[in-house]
Structures are given as structure tokens and as C-alpha cells.
VEXTI-946196 format. One record per residue: y, z, x of N, C-alpha, C in turn. Coordinates in pm, 1 decimal. Layout:
VEXTI-946196
SITE      n.py      n.pz      n.px     ca.py     ca.pz     ca.px      c.py      c.pz      c.px
SITE         Y         Z         X         Y         Z         X         Y         Z         X
...
end
This chain:
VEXTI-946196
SITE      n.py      n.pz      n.px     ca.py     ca.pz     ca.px      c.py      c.pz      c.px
SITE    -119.6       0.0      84.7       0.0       0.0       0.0     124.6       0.0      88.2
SITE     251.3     -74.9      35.7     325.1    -116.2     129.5     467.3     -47.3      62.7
SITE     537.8      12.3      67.7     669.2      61.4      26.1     810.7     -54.1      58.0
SITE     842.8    -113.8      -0.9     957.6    -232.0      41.0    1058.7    -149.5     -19.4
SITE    1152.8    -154.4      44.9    1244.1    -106.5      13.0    1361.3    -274.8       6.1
SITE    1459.1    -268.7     -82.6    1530.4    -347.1    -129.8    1702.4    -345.3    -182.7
SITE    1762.5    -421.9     -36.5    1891.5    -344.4      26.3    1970.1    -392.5    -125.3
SITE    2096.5    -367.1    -163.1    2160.7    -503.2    -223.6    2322.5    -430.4    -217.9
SITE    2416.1    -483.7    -270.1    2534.4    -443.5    -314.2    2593.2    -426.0    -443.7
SITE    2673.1    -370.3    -488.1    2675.6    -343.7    -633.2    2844.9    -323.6    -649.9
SITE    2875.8    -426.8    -687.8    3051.0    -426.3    -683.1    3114.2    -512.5    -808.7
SITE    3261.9    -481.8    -776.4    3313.2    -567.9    -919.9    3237.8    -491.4   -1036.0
SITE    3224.6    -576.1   -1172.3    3197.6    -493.4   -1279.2    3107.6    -454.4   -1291.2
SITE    2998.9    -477.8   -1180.7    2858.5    -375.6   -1184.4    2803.1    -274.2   -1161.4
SITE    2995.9    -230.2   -1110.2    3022.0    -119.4   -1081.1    2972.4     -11.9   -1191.6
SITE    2977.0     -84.3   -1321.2    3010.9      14.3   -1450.0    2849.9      10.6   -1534.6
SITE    2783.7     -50.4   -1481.3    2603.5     -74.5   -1488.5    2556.9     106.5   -1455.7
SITE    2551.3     183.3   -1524.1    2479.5     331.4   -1538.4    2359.3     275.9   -1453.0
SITE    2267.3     420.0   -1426.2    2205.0     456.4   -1315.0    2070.2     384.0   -1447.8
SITE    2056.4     439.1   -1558.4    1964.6     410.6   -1669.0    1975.7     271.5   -1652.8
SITE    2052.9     208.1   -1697.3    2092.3      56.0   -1715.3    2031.0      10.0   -1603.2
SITE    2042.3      42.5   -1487.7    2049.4      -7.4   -1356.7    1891.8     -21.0   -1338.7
SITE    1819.2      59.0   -1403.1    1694.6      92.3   -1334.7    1621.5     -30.7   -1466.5
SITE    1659.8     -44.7   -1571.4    1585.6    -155.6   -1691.0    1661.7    -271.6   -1647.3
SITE    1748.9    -309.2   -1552.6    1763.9    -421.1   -1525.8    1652.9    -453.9   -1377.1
SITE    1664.1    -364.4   -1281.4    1517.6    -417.4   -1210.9    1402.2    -426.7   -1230.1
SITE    1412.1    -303.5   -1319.1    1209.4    -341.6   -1399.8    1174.7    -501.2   -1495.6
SITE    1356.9    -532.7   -1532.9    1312.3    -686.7   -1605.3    1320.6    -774.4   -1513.5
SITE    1333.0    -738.1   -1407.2    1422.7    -887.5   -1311.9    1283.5    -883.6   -1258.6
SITE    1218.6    -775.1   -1149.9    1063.2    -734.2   -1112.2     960.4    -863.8   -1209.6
SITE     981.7    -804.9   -1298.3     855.8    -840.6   -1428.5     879.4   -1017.5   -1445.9
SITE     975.8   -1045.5   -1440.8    1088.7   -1187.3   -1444.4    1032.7   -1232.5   -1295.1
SITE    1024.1   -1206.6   -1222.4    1021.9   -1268.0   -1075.6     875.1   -1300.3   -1046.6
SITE     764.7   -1211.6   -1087.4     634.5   -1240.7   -1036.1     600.5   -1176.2    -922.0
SITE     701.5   -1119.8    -885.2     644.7   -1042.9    -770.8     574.4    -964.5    -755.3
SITE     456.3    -983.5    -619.2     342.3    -849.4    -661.4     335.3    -704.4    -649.6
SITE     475.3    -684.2    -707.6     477.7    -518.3    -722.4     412.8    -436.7    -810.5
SITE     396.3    -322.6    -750.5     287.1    -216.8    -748.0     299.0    -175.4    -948.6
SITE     201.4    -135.3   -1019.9     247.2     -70.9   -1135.6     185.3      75.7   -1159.1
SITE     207.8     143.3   -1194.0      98.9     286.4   -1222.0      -2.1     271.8   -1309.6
SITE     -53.9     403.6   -1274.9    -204.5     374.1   -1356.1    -133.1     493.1   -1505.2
SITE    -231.2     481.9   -1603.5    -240.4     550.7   -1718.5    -246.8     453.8   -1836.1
SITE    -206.1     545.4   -1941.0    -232.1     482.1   -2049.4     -72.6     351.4   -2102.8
SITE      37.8     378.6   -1995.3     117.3     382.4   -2013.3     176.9     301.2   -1859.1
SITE     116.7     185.6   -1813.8     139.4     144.3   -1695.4     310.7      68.9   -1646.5
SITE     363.0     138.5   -1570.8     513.3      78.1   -1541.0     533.0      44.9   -1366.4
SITE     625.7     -11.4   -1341.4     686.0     -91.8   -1229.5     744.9      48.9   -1142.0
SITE     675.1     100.3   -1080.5     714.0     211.9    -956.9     840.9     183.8    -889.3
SITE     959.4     234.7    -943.7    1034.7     160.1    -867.1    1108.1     356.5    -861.8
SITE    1203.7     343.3    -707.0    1327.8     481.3    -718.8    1430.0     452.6    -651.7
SITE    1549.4     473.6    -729.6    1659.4     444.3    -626.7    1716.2     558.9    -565.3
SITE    1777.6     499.2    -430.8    1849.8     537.2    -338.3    1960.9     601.8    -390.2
SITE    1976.4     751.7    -395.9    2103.6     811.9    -392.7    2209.2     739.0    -458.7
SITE    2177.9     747.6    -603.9    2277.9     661.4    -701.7    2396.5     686.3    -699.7
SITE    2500.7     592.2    -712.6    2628.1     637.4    -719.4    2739.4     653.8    -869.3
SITE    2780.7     765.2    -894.9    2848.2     788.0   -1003.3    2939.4     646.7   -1067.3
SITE    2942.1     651.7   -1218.7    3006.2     522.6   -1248.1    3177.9     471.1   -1258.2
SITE    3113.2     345.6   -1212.3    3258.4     277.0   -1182.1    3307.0     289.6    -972.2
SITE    3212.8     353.0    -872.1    3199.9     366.7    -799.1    3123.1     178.1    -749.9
SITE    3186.5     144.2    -599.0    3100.1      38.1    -590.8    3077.3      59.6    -468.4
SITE    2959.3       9.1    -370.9    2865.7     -37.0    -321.0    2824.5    -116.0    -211.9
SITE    2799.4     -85.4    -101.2    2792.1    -245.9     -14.1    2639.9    -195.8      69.3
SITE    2588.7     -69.8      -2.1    2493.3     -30.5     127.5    2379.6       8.2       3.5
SITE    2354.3     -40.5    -116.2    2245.5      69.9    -228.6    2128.1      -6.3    -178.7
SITE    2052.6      46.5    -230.5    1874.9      43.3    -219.0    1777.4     121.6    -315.2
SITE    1661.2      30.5    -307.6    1554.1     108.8    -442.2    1421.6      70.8    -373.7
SITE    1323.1     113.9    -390.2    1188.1     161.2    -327.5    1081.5      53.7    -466.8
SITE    1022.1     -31.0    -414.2     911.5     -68.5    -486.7     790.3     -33.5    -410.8
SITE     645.6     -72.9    -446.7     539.6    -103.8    -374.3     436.3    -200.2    -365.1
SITE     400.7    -292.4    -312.6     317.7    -354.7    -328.7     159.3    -340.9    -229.9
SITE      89.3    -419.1    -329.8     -49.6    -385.1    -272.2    -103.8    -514.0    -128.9
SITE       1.4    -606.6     -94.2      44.6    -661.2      19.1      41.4    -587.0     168.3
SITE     -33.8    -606.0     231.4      25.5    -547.1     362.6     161.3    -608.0     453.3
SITE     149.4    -711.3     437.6     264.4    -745.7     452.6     373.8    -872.0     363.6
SITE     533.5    -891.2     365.1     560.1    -960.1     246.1     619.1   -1063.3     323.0
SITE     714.3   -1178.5     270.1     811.9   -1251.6     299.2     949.2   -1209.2     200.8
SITE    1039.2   -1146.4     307.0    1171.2   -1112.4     327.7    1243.9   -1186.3     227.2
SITE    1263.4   -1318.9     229.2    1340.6   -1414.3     201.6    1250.6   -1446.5      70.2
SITE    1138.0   -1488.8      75.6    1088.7   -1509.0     -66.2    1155.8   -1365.1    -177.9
SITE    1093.2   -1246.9    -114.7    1178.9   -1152.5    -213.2    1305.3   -1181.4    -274.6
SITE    1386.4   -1233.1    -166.0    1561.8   -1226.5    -213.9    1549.0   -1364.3    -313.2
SITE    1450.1   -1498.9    -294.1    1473.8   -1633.2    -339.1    1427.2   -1575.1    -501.2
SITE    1354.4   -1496.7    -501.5    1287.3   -1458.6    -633.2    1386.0   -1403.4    -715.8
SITE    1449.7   -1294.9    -649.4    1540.6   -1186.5    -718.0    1658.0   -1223.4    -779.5
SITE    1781.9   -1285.4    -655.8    1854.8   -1344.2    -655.4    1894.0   -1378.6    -777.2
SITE    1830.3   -1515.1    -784.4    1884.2   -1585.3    -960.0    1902.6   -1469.8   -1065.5
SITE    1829.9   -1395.0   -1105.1    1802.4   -1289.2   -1196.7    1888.5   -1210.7   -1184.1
SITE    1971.8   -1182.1   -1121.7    2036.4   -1037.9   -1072.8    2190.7   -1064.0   -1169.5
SITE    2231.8    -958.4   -1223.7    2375.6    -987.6   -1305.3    2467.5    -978.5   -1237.0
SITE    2600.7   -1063.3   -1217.7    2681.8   -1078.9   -1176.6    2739.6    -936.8   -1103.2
SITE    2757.2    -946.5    -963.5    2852.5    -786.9    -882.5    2721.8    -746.9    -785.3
SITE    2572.0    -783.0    -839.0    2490.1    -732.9    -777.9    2417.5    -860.6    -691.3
SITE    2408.2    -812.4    -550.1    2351.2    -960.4    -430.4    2262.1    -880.3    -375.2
SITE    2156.8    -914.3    -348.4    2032.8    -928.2    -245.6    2087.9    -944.6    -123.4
SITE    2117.0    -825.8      15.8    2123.9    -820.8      37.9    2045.5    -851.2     173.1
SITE    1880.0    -762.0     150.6    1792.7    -729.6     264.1    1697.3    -700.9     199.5
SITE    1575.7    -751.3     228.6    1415.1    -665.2     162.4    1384.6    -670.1     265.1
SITE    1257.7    -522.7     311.5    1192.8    -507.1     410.4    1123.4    -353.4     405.3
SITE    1018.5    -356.1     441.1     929.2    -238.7     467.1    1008.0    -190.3     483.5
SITE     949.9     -12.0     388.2    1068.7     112.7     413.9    1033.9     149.3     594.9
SITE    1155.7     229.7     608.6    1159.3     272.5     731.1    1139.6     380.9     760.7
SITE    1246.5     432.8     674.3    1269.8     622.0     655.8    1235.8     630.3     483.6
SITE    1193.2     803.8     476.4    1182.4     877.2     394.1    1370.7     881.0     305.4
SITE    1379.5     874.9     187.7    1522.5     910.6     150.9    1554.5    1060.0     216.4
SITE    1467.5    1140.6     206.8    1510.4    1234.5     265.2    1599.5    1227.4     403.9
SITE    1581.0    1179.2     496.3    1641.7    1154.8     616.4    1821.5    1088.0     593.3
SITE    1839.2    1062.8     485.4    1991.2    1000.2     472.9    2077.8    1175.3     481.6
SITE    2178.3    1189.4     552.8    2270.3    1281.7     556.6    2398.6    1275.9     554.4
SITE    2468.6    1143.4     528.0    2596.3    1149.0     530.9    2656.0     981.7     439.3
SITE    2708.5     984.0     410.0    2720.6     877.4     348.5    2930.0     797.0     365.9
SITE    2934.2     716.4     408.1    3054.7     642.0     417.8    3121.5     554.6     290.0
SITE    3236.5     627.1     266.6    3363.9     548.9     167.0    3460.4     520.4     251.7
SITE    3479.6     398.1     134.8    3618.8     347.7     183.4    3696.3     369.5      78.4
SITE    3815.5     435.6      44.2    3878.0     499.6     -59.5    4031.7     400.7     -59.3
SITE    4091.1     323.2    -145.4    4197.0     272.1    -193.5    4254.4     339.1    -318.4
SITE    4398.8     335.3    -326.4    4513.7     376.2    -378.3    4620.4     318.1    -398.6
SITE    4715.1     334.4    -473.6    4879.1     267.8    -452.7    4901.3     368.2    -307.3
SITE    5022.1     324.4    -242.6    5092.8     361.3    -122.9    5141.9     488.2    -185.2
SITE    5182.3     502.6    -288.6    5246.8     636.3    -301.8    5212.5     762.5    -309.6
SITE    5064.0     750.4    -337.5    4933.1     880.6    -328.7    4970.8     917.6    -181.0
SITE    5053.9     841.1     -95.3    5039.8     909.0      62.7    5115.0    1067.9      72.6
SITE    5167.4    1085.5     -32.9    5221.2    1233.4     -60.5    5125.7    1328.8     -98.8
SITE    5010.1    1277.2    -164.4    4862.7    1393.3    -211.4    4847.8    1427.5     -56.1
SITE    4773.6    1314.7     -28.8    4698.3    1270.3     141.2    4803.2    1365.4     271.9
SITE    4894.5    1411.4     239.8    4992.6    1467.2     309.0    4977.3    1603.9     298.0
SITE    5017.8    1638.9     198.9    4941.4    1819.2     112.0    4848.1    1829.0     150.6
SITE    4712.6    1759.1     125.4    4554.3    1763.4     206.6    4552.8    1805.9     306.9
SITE    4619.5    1717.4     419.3    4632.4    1766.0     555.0    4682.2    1875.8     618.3
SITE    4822.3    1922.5     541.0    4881.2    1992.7     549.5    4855.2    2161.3     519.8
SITE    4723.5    2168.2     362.1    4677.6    2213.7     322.8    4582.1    2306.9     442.4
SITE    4604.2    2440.0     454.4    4466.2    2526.3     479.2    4360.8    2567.6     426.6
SITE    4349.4    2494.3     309.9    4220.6    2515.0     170.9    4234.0    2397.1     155.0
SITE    4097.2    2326.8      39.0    4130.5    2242.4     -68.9    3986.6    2295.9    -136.2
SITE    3986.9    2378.1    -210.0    3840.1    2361.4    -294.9    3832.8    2326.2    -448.0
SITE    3723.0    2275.3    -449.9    3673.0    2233.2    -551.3    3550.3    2310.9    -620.2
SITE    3553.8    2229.4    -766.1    3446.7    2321.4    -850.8    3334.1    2160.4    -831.4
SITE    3174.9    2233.6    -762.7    3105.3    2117.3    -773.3    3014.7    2167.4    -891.1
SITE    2936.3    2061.5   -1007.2    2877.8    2099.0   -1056.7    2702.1    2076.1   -1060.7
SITE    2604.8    2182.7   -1057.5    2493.9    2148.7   -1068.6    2384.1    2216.8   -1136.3
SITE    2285.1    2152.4   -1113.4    2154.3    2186.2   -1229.5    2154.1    2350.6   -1251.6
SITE    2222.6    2397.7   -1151.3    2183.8    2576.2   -1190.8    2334.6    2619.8   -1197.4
SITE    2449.0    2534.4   -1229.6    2591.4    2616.1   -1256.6    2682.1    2547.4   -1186.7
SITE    2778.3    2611.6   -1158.7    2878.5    2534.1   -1102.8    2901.6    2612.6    -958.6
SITE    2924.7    2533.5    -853.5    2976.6    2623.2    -702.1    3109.6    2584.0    -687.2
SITE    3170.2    2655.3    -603.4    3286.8    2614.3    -563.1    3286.5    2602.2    -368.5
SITE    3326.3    2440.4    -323.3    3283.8    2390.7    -200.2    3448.6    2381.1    -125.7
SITE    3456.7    2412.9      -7.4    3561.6    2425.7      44.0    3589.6    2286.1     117.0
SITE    3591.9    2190.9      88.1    3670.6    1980.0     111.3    3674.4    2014.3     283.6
SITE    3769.8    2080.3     303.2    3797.9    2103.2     477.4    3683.9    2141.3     544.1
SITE    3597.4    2199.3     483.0    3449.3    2210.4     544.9    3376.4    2073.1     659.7
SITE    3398.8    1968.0     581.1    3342.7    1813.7     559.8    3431.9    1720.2     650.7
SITE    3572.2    1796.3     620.0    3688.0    1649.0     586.2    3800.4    1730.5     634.7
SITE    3810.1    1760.6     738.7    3965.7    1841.3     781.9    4102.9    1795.3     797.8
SITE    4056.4    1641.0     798.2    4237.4    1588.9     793.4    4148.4    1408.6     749.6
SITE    4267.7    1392.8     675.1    4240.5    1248.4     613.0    4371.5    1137.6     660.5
SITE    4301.3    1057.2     764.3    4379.2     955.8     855.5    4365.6     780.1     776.2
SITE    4491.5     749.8     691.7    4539.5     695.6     626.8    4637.1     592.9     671.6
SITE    4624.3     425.5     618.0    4690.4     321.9     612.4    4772.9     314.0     500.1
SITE    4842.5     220.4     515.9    4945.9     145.9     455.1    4951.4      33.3     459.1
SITE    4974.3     -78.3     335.9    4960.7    -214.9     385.4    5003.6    -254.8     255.6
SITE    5105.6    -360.4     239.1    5108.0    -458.0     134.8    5152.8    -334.4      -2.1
SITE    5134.6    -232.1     -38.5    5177.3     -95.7    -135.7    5037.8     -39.4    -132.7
SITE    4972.1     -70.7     -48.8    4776.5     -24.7    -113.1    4780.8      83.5      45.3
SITE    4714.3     215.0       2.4    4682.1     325.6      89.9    4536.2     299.4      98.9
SITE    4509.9     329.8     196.2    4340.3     292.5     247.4    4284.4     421.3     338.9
SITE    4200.5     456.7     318.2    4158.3     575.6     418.0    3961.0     549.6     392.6
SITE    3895.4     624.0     486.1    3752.0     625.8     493.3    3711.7     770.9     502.5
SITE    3610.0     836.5     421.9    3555.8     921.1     423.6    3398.5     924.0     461.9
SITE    3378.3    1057.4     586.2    3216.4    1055.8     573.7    3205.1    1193.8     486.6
SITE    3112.4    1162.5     406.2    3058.6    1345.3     335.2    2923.6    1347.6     316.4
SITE    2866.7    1473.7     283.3    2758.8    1479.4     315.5    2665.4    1366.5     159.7
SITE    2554.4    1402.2     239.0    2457.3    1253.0      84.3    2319.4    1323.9     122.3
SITE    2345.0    1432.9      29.4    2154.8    1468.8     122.2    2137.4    1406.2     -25.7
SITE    1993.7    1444.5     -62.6    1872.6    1464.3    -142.0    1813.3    1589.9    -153.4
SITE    1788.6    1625.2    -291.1    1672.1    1745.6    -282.8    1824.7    1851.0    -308.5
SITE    1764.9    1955.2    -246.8    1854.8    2109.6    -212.3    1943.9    2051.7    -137.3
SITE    1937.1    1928.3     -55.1    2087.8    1952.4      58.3    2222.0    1908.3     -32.3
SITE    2313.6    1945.3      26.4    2418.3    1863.5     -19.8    2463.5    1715.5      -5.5
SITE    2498.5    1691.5    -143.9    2538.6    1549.0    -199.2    2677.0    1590.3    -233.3
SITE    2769.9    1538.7    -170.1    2972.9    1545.2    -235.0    2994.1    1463.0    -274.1
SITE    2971.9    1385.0    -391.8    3099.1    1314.3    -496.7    3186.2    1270.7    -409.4
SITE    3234.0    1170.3    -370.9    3369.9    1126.1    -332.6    3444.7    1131.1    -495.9
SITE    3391.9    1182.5    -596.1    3490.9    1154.8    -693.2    3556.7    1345.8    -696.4
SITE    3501.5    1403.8    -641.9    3554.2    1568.8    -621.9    3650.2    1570.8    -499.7
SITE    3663.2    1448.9    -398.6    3801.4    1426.7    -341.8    3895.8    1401.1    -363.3
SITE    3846.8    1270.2    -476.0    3958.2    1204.4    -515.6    3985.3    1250.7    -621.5
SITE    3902.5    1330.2    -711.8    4011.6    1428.9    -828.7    4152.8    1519.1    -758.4
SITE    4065.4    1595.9    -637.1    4140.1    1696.5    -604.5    4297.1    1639.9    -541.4
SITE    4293.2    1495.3    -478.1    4384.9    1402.9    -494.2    4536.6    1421.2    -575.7
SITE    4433.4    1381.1    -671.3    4533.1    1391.8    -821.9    4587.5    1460.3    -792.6
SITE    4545.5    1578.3    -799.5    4613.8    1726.4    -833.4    4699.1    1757.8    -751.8
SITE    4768.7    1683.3    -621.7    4849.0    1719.0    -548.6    4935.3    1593.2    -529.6
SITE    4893.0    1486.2    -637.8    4993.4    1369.6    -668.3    4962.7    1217.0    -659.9
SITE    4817.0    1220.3    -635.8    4764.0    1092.0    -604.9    4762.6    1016.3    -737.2
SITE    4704.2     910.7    -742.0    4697.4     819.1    -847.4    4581.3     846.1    -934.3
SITE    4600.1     819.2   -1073.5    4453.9     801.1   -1154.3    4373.6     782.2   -1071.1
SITE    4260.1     803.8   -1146.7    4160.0     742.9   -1121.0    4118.0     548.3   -1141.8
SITE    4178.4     541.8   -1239.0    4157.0     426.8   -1278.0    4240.6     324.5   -1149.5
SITE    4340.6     393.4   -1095.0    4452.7     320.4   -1011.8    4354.2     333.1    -876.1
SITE    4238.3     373.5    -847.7    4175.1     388.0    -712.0    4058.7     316.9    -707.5
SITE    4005.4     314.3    -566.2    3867.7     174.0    -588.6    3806.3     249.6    -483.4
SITE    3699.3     314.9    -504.3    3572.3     350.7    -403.6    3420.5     296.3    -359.6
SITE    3436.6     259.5    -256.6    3333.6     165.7    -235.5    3243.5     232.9    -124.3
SITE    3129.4     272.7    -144.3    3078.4     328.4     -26.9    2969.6     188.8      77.1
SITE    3049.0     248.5     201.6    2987.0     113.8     290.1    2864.3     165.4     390.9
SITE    2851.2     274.0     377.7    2725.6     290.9     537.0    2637.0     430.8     425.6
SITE    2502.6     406.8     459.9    2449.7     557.0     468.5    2381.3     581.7     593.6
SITE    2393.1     716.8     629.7    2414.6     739.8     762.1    2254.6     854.7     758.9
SITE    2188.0     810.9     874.8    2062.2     897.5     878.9    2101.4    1023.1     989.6
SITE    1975.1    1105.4    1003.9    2042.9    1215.7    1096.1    2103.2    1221.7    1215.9
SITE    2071.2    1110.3    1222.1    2063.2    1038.7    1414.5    2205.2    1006.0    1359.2
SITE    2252.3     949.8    1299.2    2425.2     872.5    1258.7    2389.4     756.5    1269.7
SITE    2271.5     680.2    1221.1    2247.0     514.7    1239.4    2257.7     478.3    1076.6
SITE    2219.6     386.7    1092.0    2209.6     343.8     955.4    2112.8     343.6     910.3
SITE    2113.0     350.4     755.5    1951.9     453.3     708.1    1858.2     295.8     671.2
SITE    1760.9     293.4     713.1    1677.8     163.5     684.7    1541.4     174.4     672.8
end
């Protein structure tokens, strides 16, 4: 049994494709393609598929991935993408297929690229300036409160054309470790003068394994 893992990007309005949505559009595209991926056994047989550290909606994408299996020892790369490709809804590209490498577990940090109007550079200023910034994170057993400067101690910011640009690494575990929302930055943003939400564009570009490579 062979674990393929299957790189792609997810941008523009596919941004707004839910994690649910997301997962019945590869089980039809899978089933649509012919490909010899793996199905479970029971009374109740489905397309084994898990994704990679989903990202909250309206968030976009240049690094996602999802786990199939096939009973192949080995596949063709490019046949995968020639199969997929056509099928795939507009925002979402076939990036890379290829035998998994790493466990998801091993991803620890994850890279945004965060855009704004120019004038949020007054939040981004307070931030820095700031000896706190915490936030309320929320999860399966309550809510914590995480201290931003922990992660992120000063946020080093462009200007260009009226658009503010900055890059964040934060943590992206799985399991018990910590996973940070880039959307619990960019709320806390707001709150010291940044732009809507709607006025900002987050795109995460790298996931980063323990080593700091890229997770593959």
C-alpha cells in the first residue's frame, strides 16, 4: 500500500470552498478520474482520503495537500495531475503528486503572506510597539488565552502602490501541539486599527517541517 500524497493550491474563490465541501469535491473528482485509489472495507466502502492542516475560510493557499492510497507500489506523477486537473473547480491547480514523505505530524510551522490597505501600518506599529498582544484562542476543551509575542515579536512590513504586505511564521502543529490561526493576528490587528477583514488577503505559502524544510 502506497500513501500519495497530493500537493495543489487553493486561491481566488476557492478560497470560500469549506473544509466539508472540499473533501466531496475530491472524493467526486477521485471517483471521476479512475484512479486506483485505495477504498475501505465495511459495509459502507469510501475513498480514504485526509487533508493536510485545513485552512479556515476565505484563507488562500499555495502549499495544501491531502493523503490518498493506492494499492500500486509505485504511480505516474504526471498521469495523476493529467487525470485530476480537468476536474478540479476553478482557484484549485495540481500542483505535485508523489509518495508521502513525512507523517503530518512532523509539520511545525506554517508561512503567510498577509496583505492590507497601507493604512493598517498604524495597527502593525502598536504591535511592535506593544509589550503584550494576547488573544482568546478557541478549542475543543474551552477557550485559552495565547500571548502573539510568544511566536511573532515584531512584524517587519512593506509598502507599495497603498497595499501593506508583511509575512508571518506561526506555529501549525497537529494533534495537542499548537496550530495559530493567522486569523487571531489579524483580528487582533483590527483592534489596534487595521483593516476589516474583508479589506485583507491571507495566503499561506510554505509548511515548514521540524528541520525548517519544506514539509513533503
Amino acid at each position: 500500500m502506497t500513501t500519495v500524497r497530493i500537493f495543489f493550491e487553493k486561491c481566488g474563490e476557492s478560497a470560500y470552498i469549506s473544509l466539508l465541501d472540499l473533501q466531496r469535491v475530491f472524493h467526486r473528482m477521485l471517483k471521476m478520474s479512475s484512479l486506483p485509489v485505495y477504498y475501505t472495507q465495511g459495509f459502507n466502502p469510501h475513498i480514504y482520503l485526509s487533508f493536510t492542516c485545513p485552512l479556515s475560510l476565505g484563507q488562500e493557499s499555495l502549499c495544501e495537500s491531502c493523503e490518498v492510497k493506492t494499492e500500486q507500489e509505485t504511480i505516474d506523477p504526471q498521469a495523476w495531475i493529467d487525470a485530476l486537473q480537468p476536474l478540479m473547480p476553478r482557484g484549485i491547480v495540481i500542483t505535485k503528486v508523489a509518495p508521502a514523505v513525512e507523517k503530518v505530524g512532523e509539520i511545525e510551522t506554517a508561512a503567510y503572506e498577509i496583505t492590507m490597505p497601507a493604512g493598517s501600518a498604524i495597527a502593525l506599529d502598536a504591535y511592535n510597539n506593544a509589550e503584550h498582544a494576547e488573544v482568546t484562542k478557541k478549542t475543543k476543551r474551552g477557550c485559552k488565552t495565547l500571548e502573539l509575542k510568544h511566536y511573532l515579536d515584531r512584524i517587519e512590513y512593506t509598502i507599495e502602490g497603498g497595499t501593506l504586505r508583511f509575512t508571518a511564521l506561526l506555529p501549525c502543529g497537529s494533534g495537542e501541539a499548537l496550530n495559530l490561526n493567522p486569523s487571531l493576528l489579524t483580528d487582533f490587528l483590527r483592534t489596534q486599527g487595521a483593516a476589516p477583514v474583508w479589506q485583507c488577503r491571507v495566503v499561506r505559502t510554505h509548511l515548514y517541517n521540524k528541520a525548517g524544510k519544506d514539509f513533503e
